[in-house]
C-alpha positions in Angstrom: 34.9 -7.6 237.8 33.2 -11.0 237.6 29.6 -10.4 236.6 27.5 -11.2 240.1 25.2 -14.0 238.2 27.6 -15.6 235.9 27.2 -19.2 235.2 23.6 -19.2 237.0 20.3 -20.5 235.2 17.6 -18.4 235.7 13.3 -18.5 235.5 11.9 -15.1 235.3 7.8 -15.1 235.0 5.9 -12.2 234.0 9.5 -11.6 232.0 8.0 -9.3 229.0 6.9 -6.0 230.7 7.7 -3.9 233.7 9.7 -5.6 236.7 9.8 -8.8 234.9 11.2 -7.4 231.6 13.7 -5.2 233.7 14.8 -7.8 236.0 15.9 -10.1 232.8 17.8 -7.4 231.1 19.8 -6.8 234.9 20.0 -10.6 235.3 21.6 -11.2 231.2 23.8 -8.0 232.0 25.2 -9.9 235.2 26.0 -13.0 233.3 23.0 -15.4 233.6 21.1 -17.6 231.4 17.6 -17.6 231.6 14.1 -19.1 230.3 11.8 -16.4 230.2 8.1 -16.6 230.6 5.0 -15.3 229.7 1.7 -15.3 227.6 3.2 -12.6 224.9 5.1 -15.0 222.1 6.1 -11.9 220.1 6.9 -10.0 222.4 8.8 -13.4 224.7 10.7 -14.1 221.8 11.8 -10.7 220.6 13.1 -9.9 224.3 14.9 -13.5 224.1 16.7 -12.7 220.8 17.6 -9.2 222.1 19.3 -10.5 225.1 21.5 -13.4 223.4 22.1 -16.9 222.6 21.6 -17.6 226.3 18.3 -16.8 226.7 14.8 -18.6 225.4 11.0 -18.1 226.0 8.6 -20.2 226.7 4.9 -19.3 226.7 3.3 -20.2 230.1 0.4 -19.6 231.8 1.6 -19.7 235.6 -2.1 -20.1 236.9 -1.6 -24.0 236.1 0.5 -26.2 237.5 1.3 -27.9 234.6 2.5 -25.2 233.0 4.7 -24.5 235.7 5.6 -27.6 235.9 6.7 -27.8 231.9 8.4 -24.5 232.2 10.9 -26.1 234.8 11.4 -29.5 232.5 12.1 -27.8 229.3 14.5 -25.2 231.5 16.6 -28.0 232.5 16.0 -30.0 229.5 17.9 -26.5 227.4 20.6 -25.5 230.4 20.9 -28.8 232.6 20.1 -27.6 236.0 18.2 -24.5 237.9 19.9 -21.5 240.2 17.7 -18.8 240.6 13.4 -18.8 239.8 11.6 -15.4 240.4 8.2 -15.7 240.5 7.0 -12.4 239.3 3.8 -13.0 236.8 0.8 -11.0 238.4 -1.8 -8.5 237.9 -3.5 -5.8 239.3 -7.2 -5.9 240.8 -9.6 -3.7 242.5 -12.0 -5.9 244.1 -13.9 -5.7 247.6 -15.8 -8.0 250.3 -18.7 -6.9 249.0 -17.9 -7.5 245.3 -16.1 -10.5 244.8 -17.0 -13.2 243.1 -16.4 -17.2 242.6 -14.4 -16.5 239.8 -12.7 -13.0 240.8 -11.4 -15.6 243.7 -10.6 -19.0 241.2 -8.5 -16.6 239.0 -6.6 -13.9 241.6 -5.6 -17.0 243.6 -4.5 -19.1 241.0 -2.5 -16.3 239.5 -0.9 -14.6 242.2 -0.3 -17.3 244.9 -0.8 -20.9 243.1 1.4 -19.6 240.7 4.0 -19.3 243.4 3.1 -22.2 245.7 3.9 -24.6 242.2 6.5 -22.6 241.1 8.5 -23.3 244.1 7.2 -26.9 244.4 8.7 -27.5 240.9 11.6 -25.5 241.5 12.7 -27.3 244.8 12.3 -31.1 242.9 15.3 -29.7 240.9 17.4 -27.8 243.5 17.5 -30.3 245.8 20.7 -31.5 244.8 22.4 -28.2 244.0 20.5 -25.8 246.4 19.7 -22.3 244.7 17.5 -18.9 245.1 13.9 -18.7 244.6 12.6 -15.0 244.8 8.8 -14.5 244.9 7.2 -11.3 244.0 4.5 -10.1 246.8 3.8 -6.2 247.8 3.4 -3.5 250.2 -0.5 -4.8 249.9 0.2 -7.7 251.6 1.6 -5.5 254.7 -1.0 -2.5 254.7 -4.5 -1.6 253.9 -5.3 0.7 251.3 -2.6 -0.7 249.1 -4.3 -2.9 246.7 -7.5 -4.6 246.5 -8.9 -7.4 248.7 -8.2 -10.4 246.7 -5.0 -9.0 245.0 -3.7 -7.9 249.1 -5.0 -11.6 250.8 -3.3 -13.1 247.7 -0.2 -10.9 248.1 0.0 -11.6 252.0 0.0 -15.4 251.5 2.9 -14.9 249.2 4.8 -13.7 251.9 4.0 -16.6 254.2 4.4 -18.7 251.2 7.9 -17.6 251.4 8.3 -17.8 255.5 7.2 -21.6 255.4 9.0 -22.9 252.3 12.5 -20.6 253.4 12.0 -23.1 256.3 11.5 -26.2 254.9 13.9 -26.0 251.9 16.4 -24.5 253.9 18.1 -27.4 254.7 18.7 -28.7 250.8 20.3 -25.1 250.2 17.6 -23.6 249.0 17.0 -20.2 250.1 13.7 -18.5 249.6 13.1 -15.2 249.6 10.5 -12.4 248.7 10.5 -8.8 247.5 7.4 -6.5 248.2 7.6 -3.8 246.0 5.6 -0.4 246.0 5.2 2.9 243.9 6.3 1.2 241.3 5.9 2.7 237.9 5.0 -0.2 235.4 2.0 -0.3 233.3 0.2 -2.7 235.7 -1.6 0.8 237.0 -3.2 1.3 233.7 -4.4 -2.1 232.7 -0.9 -4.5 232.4 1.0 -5.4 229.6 -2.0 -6.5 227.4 -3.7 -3.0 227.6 -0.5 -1.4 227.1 0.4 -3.2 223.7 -3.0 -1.4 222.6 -1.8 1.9 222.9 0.7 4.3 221.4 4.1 4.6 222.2 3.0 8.7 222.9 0.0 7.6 225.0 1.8 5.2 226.9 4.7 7.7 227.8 2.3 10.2 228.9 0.0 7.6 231.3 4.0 6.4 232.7 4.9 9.9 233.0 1.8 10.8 234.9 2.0 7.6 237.2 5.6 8.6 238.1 4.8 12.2 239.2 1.7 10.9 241.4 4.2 8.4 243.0 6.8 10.4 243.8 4.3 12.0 246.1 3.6 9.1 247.7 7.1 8.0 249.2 9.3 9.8 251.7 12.2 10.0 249.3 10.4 11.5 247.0 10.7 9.8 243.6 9.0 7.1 241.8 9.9 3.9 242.4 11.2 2.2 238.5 11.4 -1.9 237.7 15.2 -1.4 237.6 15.0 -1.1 241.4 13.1 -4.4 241.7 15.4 -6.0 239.5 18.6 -5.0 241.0 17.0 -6.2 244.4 16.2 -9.9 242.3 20.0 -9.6 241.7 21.5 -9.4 245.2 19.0 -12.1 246.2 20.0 -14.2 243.3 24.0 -13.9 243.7 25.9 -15.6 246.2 25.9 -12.1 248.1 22.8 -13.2 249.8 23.4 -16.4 250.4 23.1 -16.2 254.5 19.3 -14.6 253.5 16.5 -16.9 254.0 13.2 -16.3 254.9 13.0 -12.6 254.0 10.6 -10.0 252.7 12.6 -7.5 251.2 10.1 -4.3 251.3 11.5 -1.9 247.8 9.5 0.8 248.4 11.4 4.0 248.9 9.7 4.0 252.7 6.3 4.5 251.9 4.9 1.4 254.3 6.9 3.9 256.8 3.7 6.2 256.1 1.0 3.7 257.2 0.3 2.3 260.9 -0.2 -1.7 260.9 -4.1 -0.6 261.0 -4.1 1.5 258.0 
């Protein structure tokens, strides 16, 4: 069987833990070549060596655009063209009206929507002639209340619309746009990210992960915890030409837990 992404040049942000790190292991395993991304260099380039000769890191900070933009430049400088960019670099925060501040809101928004308002900018200069796939990461927080905090759930919600608008206007170039809102996920964004994990022992880390999952898997109908695999094999069928009459979408992976809210709650 032909592998579902081969011959397909891929951006993964966020790509050294959780969802980002699972989603390029899936995407090499189905045949793609990819330019990783992240702020982790050891960790970047160890996960790029691991995964083959078709895959290299770049550092990037996706909060500026011109390190976005750089990141696209030196991917087409290494493969020659761009099929698929996930925009998936994020973090968690816990912030209220009543707490934010100038620069809770300068750095949420820069990370978690401009990072995916340029990414898709950059990414559509170079699909225009080819079409392609970009996937943006948002969540169940940008759909229901009680699912993240304020600045993380606005920022969330505009990635969605993001999405709507650019599916719309790219559309006709053959670029399709696409989102995938994720929730009860167990990655180590719960406990602090990647950066706070890399402080801790593989032992404590395994028990905080094996915590999170049993909490989750009360929290969805199903009930199990949701894993990044289960993002990443949704980035796959919205990568592959499988999906290519999808356009537009929000593709909620969440094992039905936004089932369990009410659009008010």
């Amino acid at each position: 069987m032909t592998a579902r992404l081969q011959g397909k040049i891929a951006i993964i942000t966020g790509a050294t833990s959780g969802i980002g790190e699972a989603t390029a292991r899936r995407f090499a395993e189905e045949g793609a070549s990819l330019m990783l991304a992240a702020r982790s260099v050891d960790v970047g380039e160890r996960l790029a060596a691991e995964l083959g000769d078709n895959v290299v890191f770049k550092r990037t900070d996706v909060s500026h655009e011109a390190e976005m933009q750089a990141l696209v430049d030196a991917t087409i400088e290494r493969f020659g063209r761009l099929d698929c960019l996930f925009n998936n670099a994020g973090a968690g925060e816990r912030s209220t009206a009543e707490t934010i501040t100038e620069g809770d809101f300068d750095h949420t928004m820069r990370l978690l929507a401009g990072s995916v308002a340029f990414g898709i900018k950059h990414a559509a200069r170079v699909m225009k002639d080819h079409g392609g796939s970009i996937i943006n990461n948002a969540s169940i927080a940008g759909h229901r209340l009680g699912q993240g905090g304020y600045l993380y759930s606005g920022a969330k919600a505009a990635v969605a619309h993001f999405t709507r608008i650019a599916g719309v206007e790219l559309g006709p170039h053959g670029i399709r746009v696409n989102a995938i809102s994720p929730g009860a996920i167990a990655t180590p964004i719960f406990w602090g990210g990647s950066a706070r994990a890399a402080t801790l022992s593989d032992a404590e880390n395994q028990a905080k992960m094996d915590k999170l999952t049993g909490n989750l898997a009360q929290a969805t109908p199903q009930p199990r915890a949701g894993y990044a695999v289960d993002i990443a094999n949704a980035a796959v069928f919205l990568a592959s030409d499988e999906a290519s009459f999808i356009n537009c979408h929000d593709l909620v992976v969440d094992g039905g837990r936004i089932s369990m809210f009410n659009e008010s709650s």
